[in-house]
C-alpha positions, 0 to 999 in steps of 0.5 A, spaced: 670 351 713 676 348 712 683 352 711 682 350 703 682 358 701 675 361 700 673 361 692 681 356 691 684 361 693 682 366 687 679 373 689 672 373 685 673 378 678 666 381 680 669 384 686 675 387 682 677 395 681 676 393 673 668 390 674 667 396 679 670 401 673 666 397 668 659 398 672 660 406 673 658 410 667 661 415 663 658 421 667 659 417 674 667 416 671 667 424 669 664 428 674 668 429 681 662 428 686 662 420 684 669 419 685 668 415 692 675 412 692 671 405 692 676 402 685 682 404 689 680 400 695 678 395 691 685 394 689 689 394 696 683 387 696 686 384 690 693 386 692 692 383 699 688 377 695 694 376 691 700 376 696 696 371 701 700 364 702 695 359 701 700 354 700 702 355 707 695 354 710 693 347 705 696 341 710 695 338 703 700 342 700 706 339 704 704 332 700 706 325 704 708 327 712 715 324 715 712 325 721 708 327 727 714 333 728 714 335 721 706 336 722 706 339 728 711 344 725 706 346 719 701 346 723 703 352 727 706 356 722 699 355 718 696 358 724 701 363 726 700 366 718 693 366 720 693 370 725 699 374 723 696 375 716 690 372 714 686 376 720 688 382 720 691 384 713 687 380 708 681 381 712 681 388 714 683 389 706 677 386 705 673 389 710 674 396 709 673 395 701 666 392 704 665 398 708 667 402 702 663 400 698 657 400 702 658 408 703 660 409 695 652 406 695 649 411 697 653 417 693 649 422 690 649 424 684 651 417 682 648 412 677 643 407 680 646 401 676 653 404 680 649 404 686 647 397 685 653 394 683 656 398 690 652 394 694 653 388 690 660 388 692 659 390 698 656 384 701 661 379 697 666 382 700 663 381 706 661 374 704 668 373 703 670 377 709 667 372 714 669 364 710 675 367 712 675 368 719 671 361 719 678 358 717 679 352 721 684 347 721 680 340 721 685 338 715 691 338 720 687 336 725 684 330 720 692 329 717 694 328 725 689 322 726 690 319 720 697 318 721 699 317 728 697 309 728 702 308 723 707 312 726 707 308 732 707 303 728 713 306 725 716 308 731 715 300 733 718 297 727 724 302 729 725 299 736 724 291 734 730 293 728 735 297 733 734 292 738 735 286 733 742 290 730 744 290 737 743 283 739 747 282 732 754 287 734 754 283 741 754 276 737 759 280 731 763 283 738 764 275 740 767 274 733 769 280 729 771 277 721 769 280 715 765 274 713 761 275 719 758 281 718 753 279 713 753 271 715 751 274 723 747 278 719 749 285 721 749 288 714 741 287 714 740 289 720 744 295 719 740 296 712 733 295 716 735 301 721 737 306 716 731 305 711 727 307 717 732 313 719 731 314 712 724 315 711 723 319 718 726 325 720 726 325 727 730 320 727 735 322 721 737 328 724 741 324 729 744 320 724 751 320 722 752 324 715 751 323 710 746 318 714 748 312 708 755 311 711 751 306 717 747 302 711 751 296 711 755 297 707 760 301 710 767 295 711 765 295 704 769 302 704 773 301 709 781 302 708 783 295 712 776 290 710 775 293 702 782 290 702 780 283 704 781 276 700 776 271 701 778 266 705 784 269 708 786 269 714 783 273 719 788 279 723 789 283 728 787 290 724 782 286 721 778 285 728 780 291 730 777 295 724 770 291 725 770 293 732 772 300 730 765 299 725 761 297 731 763 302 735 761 306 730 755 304 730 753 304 738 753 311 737 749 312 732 745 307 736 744 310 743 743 317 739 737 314 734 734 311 741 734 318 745 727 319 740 725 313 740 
């Protein structure tokens, strides 16, 4: 089966302690002999239900995946908590409640409706004992297929947008003016390359940040260029504060392409 928890995650309320305890009659709750322990393994069954994560195993739970990364990544944590709880705490809970039950059946002196219920149990438990260890995780793996085409779309809008950035800082390096970073059309491209840094985390991890301060918008802030009148005459601190923003950017830049 897939790793979407057995039963929606939720532990059947005919194989609880409280449905055990209702089956059993007066006498069977009165007389030592049919004490079998069976009501307080079923409650370590429901405490090791209860405490499961199923949220980690879901793939679905984690929503819209960013990238091939942040899949991988979840993937291994929902395996790793597999086989660190689910194989061996909840199923060995679940097991031993089985296996109690199992005996608790063939208590004499016990009820038969008790008996019969014990066994009832017995096979649930064990019914749910093996769709767990029938977990698989066909929903990553499915997720994993899915998106890979569009990342590498992705991936490669990302490498046609950085290549045309640069081509524009080369063309603003040759004429380095305020007016020039839109007219040459450096602050679309810087825009065009943050939204995907933006939505990627591979990538964004390697911007500046906050990662926003590259969104072409950034002579905008800067303490020489934010002074600029229109049409005034171009100066020295004003080439020398574009060239300082495409620096910037180059930087930003080489790093980005490292994970391309």
């Amino acid at each position: 089966m897939a790793i979407n928890p057995p039963l929606g995650g939720k532990l059947p309320g005919g194989l609880t302690r409280a449905a055990w305890l209702k089956k059993k009659s007066f006498i069977d709750k009165a007389k030592a002999a049919t004490q079998t322990g069976l009501g307080a393994e079923l409650k370590k069954v429901e405490d090791a239900w209860n405490k499961t994560d199923w949220k980690t195993m879901k793939a679905i739970a984690h929503g819209k995946w960013h990238s091939h990364k942040e899949l991988l990544a979840a993937r291994k944590a929902a395996k790793d908590y597999y086989a660190d709880y689910i194989v061996v705490k909840l199923y060995n809970a679940v097991m031993s409640g089985s296996r109690k039950a199992r005996t608790t059946s063939t208590t004499a002196g016990l009820s038969g409706a008790a008996k019969a219920y014990a066994i009832v149990i017995a096979d649930g438990l064990k019914g749910l004992a093996d769709q767990l260890l029938s977990i698989d995780f066909k929903d990553y793996d499915d997720d994993e297929k899915r998106m890979l085409p569009l990342w590498d779309l992705a991936r490669k809008a990302m490498v046609k947008n950085v290549a045309d950035l640069e081509t524009k800082l080369k063309a603003l390096e040759k004429a380095p003016t305020n007016a020039n970073w839109s007219a040459l059309g450096v602050k679309d491209a810087f825009r065009s390359v943050a939204n995907g840094v933006a939505t990627n985390p591979d990538f964004a991890s390697l911007w500046p940040t906050p990662w926003q301060k590259l969104d072409g918008l950034q002579n905008e802030s800067d303490p020489v260029l934010s002074k600029l009148k229109d049409g005034a005459k171009v100066t020295d601190a004003e080439k020398k504060a574009i060239l300082a923003l495409i620096k910037q950017g180059r930087s930003a830049i080489t790093k980005v392409k490292a994970k391309m």
